[in-house]
Structures are given as C-alpha cells and as structure tokens.
Backbone atoms as SQL, in Angstrom:
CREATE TABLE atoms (id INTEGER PRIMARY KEY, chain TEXT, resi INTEGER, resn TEXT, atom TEXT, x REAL, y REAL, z REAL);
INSERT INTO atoms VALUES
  (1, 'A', 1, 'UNK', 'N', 10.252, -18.834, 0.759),
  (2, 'A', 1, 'UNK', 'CA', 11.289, -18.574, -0.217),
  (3, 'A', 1, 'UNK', 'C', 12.587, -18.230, 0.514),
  (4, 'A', 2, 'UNK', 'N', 14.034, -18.556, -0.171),
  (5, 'A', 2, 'UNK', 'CA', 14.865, -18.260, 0.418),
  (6, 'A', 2, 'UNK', 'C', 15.199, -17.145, 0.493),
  (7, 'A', 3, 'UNK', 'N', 16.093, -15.984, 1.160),
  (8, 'A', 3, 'UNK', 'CA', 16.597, -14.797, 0.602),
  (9, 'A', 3, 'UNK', 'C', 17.339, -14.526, -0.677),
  (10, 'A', 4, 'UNK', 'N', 18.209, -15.587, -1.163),
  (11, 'A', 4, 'UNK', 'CA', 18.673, -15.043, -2.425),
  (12, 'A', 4, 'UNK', 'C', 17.026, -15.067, -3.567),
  (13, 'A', 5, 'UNK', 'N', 16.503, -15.843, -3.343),
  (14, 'A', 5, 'UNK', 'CA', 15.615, -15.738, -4.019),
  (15, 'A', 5, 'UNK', 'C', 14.477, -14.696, -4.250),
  (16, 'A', 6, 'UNK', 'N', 14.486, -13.487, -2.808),
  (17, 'A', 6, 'UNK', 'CA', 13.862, -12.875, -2.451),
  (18, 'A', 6, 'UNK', 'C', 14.635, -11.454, -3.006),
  (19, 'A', 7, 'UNK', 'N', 15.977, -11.769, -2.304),
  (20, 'A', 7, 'UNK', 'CA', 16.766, -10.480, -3.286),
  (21, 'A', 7, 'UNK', 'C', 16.890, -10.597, -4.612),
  (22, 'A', 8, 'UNK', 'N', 16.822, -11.313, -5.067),
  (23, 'A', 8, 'UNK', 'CA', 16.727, -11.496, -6.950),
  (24, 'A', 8, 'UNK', 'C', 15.668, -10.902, -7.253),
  (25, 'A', 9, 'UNK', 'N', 14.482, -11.595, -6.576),
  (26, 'A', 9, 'UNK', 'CA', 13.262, -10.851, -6.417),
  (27, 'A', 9, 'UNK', 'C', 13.074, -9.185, -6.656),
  (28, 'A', 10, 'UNK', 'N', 13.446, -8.422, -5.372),
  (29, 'A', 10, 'UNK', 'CA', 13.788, -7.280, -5.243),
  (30, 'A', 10, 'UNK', 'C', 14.428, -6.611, -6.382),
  (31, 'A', 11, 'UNK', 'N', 15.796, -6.945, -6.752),
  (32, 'A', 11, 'UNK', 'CA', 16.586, -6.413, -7.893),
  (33, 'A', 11, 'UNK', 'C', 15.538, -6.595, -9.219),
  (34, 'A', 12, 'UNK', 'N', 15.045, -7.757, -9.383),
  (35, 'A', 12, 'UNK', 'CA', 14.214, -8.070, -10.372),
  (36, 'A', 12, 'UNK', 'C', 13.185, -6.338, -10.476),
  (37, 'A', 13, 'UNK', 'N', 12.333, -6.604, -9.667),
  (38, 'A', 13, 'UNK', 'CA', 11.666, -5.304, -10.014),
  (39, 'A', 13, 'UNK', 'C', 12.012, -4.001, -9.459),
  (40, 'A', 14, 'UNK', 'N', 13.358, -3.579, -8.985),
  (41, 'A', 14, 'UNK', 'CA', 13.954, -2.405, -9.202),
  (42, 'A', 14, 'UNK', 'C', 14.262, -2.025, -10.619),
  (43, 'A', 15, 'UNK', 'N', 15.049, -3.054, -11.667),
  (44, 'A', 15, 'UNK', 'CA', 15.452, -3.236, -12.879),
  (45, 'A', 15, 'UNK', 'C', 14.428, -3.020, -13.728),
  (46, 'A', 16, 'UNK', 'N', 13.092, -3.326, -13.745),
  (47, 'A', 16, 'UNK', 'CA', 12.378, -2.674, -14.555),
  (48, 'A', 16, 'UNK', 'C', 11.374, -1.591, -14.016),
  (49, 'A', 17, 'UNK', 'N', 11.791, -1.285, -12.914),
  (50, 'A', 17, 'UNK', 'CA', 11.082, -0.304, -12.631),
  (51, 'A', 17, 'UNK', 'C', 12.003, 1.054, -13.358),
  (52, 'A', 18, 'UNK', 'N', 13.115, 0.780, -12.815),
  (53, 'A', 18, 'UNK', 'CA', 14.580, 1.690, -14.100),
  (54, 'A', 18, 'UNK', 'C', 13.948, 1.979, -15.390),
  (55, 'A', 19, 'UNK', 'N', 13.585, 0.827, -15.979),
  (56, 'A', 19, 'UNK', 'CA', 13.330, 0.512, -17.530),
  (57, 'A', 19, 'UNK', 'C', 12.407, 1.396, -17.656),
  (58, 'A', 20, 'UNK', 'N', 11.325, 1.413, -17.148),
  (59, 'A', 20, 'UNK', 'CA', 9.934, 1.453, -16.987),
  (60, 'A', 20, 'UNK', 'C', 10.322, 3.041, -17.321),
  (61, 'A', 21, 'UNK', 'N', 10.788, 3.632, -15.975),
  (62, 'A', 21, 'UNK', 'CA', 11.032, 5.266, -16.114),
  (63, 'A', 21, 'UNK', 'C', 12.034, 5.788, -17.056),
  (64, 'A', 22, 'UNK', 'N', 12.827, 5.181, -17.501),
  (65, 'A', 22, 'UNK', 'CA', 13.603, 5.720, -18.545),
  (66, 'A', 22, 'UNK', 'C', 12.651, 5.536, -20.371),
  (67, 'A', 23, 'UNK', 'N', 11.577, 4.433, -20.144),
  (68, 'A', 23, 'UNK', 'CA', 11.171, 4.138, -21.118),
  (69, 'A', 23, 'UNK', 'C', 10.364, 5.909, -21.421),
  (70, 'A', 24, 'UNK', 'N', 9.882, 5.832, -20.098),
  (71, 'A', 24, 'UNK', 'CA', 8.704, 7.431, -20.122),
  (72, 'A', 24, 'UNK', 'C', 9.809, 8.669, -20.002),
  (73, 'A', 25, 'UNK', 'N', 10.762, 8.531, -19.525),
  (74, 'A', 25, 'UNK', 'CA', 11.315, 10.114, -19.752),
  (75, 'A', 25, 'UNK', 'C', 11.586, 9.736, -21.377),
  (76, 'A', 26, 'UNK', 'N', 11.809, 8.846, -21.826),
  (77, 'A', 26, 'UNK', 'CA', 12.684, 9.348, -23.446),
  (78, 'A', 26, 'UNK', 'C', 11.140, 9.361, -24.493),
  (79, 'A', 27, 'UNK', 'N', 10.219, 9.433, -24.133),
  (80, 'A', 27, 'UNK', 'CA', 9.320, 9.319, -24.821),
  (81, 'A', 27, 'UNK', 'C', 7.922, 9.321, -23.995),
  (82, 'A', 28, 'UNK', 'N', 7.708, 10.869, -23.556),
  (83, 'A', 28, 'UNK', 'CA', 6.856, 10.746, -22.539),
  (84, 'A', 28, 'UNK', 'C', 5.296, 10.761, -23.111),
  (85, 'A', 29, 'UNK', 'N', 5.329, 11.535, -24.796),
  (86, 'A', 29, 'UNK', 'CA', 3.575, 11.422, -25.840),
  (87, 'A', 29, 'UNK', 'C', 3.689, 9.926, -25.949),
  (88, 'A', 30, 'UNK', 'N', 4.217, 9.042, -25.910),
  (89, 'A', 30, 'UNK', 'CA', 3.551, 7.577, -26.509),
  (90, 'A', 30, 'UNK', 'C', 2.861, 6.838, -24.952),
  (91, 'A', 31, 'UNK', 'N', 1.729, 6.811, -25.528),
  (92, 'A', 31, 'UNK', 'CA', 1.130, 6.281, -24.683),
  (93, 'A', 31, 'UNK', 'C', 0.389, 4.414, -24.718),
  (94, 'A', 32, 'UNK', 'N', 1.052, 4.185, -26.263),
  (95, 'A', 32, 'UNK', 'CA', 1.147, 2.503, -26.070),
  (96, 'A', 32, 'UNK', 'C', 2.067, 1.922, -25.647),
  (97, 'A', 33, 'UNK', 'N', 3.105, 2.430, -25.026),
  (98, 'A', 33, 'UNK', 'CA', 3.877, 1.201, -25.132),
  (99, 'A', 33, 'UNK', 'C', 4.676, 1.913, -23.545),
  (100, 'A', 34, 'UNK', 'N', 3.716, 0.007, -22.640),
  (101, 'A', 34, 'UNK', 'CA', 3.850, 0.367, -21.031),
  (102, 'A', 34, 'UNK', 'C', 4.248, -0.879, -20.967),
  (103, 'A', 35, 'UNK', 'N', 5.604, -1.052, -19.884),
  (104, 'A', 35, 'UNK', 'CA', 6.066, -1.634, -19.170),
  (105, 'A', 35, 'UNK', 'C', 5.306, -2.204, -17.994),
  (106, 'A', 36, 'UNK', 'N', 4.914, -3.538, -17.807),
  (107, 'A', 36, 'UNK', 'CA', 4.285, -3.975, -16.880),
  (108, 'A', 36, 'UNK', 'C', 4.916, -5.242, -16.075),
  (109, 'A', 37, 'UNK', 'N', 4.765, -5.201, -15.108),
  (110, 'A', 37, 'UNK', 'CA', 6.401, -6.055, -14.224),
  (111, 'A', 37, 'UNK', 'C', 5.490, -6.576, -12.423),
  (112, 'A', 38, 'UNK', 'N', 5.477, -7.824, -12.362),
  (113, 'A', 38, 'UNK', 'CA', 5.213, -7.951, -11.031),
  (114, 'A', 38, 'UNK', 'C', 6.230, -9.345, -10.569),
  (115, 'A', 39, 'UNK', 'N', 6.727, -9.548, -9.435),
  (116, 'A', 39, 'UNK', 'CA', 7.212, -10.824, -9.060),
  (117, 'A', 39, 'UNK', 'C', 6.416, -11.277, -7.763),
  (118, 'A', 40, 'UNK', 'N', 6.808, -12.725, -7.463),
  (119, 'A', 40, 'UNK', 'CA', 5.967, -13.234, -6.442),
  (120, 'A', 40, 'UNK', 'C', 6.355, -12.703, -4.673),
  (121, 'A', 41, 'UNK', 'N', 7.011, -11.563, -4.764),
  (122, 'A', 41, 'UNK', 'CA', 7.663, -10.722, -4.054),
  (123, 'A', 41, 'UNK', 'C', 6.589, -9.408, -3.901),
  (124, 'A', 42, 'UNK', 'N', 5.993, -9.014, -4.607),
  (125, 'A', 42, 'UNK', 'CA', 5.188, -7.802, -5.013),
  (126, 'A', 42, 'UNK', 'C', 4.030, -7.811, -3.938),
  (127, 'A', 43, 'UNK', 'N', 3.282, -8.831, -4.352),
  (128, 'A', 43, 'UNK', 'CA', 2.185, -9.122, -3.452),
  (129, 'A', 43, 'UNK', 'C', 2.675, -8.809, -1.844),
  (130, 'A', 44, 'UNK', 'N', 3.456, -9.346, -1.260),
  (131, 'A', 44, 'UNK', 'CA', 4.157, -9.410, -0.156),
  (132, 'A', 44, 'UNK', 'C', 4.268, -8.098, 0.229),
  (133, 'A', 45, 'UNK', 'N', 4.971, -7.249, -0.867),
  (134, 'A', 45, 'UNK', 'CA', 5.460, -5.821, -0.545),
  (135, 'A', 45, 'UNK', 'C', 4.136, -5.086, 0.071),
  (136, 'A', 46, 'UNK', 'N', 3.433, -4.872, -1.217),
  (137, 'A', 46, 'UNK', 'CA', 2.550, -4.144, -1.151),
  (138, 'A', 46, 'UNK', 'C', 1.312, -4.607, -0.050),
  (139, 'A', 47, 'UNK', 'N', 1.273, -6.079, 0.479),
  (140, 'A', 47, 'UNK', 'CA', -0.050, -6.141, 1.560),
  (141, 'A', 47, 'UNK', 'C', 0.759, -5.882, 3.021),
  (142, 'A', 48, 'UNK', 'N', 2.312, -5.713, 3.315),
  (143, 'A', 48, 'UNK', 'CA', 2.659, -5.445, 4.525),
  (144, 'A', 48, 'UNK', 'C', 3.003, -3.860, 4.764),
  (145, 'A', 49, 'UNK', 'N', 2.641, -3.114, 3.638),
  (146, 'A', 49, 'UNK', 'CA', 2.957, -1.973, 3.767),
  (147, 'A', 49, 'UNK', 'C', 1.936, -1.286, 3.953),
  (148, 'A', 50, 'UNK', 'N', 0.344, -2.157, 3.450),
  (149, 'A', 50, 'UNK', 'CA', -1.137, -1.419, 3.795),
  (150, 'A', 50, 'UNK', 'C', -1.247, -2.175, 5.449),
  (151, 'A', 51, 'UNK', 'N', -0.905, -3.028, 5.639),
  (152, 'A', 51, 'UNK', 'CA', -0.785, -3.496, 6.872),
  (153, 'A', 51, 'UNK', 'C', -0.991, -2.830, 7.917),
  (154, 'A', 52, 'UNK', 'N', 0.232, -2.186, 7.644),
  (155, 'A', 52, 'UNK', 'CA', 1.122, -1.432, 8.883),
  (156, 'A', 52, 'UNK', 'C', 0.653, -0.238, 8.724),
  (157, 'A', 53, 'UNK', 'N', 0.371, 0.203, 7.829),
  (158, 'A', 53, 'UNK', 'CA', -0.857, 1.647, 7.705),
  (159, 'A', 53, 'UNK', 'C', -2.059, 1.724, 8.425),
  (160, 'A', 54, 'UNK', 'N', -2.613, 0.747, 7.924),
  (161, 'A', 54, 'UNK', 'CA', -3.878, 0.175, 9.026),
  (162, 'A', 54, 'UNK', 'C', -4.284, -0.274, 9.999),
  (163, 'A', 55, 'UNK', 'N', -2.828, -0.293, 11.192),
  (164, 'A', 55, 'UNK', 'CA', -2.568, -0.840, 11.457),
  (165, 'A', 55, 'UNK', 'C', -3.985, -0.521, 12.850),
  (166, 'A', 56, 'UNK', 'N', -3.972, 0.945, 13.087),
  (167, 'A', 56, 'UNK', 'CA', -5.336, 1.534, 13.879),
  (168, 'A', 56, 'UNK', 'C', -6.798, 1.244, 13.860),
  (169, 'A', 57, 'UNK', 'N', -6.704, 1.133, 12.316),
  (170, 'A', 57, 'UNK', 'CA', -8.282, 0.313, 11.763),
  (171, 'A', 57, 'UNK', 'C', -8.686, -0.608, 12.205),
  (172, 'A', 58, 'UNK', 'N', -7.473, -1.728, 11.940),
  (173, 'A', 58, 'UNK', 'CA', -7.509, -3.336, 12.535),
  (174, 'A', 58, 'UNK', 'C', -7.717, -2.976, 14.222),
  (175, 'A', 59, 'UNK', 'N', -6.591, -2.539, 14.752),
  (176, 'A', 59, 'UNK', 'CA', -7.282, -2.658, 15.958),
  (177, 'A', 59, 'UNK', 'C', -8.499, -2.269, 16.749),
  (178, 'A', 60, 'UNK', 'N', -8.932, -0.824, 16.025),
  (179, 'A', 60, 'UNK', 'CA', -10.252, -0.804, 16.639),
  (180, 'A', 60, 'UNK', 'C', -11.285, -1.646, 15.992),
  (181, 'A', 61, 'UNK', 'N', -11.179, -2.472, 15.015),
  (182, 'A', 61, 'UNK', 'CA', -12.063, -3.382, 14.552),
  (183, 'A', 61, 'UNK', 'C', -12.156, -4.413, 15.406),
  (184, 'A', 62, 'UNK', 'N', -10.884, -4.872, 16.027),
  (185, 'A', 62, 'UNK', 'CA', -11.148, -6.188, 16.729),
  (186, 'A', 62, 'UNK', 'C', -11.558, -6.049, 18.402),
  (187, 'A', 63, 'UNK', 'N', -11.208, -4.580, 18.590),
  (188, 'A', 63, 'UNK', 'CA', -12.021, -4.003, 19.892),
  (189, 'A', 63, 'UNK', 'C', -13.680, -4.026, 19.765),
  (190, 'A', 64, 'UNK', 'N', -13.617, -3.597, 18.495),
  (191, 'A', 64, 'UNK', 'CA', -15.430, -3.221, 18.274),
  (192, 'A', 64, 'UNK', 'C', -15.944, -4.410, 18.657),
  (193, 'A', 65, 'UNK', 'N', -15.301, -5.548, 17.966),
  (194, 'A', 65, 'UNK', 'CA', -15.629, -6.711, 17.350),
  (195, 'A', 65, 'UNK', 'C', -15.651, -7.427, 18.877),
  (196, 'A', 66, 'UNK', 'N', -14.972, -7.491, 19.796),
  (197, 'A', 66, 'UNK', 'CA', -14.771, -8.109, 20.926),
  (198, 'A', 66, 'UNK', 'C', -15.396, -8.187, 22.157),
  (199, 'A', 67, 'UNK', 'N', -15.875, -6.447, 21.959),
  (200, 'A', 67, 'UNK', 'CA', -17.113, -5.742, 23.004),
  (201, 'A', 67, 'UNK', 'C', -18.594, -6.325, 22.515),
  (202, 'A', 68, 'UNK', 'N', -18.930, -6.400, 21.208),
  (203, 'A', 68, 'UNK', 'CA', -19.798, -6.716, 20.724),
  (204, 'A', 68, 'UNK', 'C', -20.317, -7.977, 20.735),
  (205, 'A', 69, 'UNK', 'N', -19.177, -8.846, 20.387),
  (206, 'A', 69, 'UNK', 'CA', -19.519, -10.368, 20.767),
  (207, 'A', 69, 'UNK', 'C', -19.634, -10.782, 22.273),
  (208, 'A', 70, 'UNK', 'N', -18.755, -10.022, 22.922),
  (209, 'A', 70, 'UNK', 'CA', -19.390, -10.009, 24.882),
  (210, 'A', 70, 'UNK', 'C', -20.892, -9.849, 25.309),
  (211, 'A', 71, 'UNK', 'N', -20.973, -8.367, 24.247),
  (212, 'A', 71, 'UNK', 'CA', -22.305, -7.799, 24.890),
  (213, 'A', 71, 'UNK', 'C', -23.322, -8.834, 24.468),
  (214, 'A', 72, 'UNK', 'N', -23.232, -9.487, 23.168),
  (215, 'A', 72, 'UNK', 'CA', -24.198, -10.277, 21.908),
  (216, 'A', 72, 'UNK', 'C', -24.464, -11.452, 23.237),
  (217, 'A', 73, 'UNK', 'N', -23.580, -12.410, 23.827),
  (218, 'A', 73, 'UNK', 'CA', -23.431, -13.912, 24.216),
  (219, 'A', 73, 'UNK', 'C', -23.423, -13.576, 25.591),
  (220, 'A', 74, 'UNK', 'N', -23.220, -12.406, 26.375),
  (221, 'A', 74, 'UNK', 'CA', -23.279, -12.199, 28.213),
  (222, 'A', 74, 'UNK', 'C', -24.792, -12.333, 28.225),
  (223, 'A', 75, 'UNK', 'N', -25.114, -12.522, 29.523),
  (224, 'A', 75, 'UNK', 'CA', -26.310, -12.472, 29.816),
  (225, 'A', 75, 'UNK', 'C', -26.759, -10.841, 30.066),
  (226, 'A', 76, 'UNK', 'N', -26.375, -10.088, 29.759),
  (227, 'A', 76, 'UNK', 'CA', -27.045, -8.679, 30.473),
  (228, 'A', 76, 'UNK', 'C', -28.767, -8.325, 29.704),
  (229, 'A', 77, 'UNK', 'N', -29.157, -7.968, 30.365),
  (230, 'A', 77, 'UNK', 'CA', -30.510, -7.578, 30.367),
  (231, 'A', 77, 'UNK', 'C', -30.869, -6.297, 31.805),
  (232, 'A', 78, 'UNK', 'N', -31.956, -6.143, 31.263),
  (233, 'A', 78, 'UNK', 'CA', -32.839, -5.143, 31.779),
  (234, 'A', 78, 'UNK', 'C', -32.632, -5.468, 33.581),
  (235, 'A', 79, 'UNK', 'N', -33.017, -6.401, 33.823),
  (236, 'A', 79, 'UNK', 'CA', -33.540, -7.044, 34.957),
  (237, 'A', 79, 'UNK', 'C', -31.950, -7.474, 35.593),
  (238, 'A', 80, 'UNK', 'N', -31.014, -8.002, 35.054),
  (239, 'A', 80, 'UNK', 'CA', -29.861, -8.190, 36.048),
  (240, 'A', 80, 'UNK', 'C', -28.972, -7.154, 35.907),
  (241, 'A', 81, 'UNK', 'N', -29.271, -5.819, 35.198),
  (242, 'A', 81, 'UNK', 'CA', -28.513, -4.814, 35.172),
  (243, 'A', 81, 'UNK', 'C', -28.682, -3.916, 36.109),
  (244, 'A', 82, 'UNK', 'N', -29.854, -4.036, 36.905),
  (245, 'A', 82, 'UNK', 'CA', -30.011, -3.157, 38.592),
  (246, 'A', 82, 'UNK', 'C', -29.057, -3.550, 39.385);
C-alpha cells in the first residue's frame, strides 16, 4: 500500500476511535450501542507491536529449536562421546 493510503488509514481509525470515546463519555449506562472500526492497517499495527514484545520468546525459540535439531540429526552417541 502506498503511504497516503496508509495515512488515511491511520486518521481513519484515530477518527473513530474519537467517536467511539466520546460516544461512551456522553452516555456511559448504554451498553447497546458500540462502535466497532477496523482498517486493513489494524492487522499490521497490532501483529508488529506483539512482535517486538516477543521479541525474547522468538529468539529463544529458534535457539531451542536450532540446538535441538543439531543434537536430533549429529551423530552423537554414547560411544563417540568418549
């Protein structure tokens, strides 16, 4: 996607995120009537921001993962480990 398309994007769901909270401060007992808002921008947001959180997880996963497939496919055994 291009950037204007990406910042439209952005503004897009700042603008009802506005809505959204002004809808609940002026009427915070009604509980039918919810504002629900995603753009093809959202997805994006939200999986590079767990990303980068995780970012420790992932790596010791692919350490685990790396030692393990060595140890799984090397030849070590009993007998050439003296």
């Amino acid at each position: 996607a291009s950037m204007d398309i990406l910042n439209w994007e952005a503004a897009f769901v700042q603008e009802l995120e506005n809505i959204s909270k002004e809808l609940e401060k002026e009427n915070p007992s009604n509980k039918s009537i919810k504002i629900f808002y995603e753009a093809g921008r959202s997805f994006g947001d939200v999986s590079a921001s767990t990303m980068f959180q995780d970012v420790t997880k992932i790596m010791a996963g692919i350490v685990t993962m790396t030692i393990y497939v060595l140890c799984i496919l090397s030849r070590f055994n009993w007998v050439e480990f003296r």
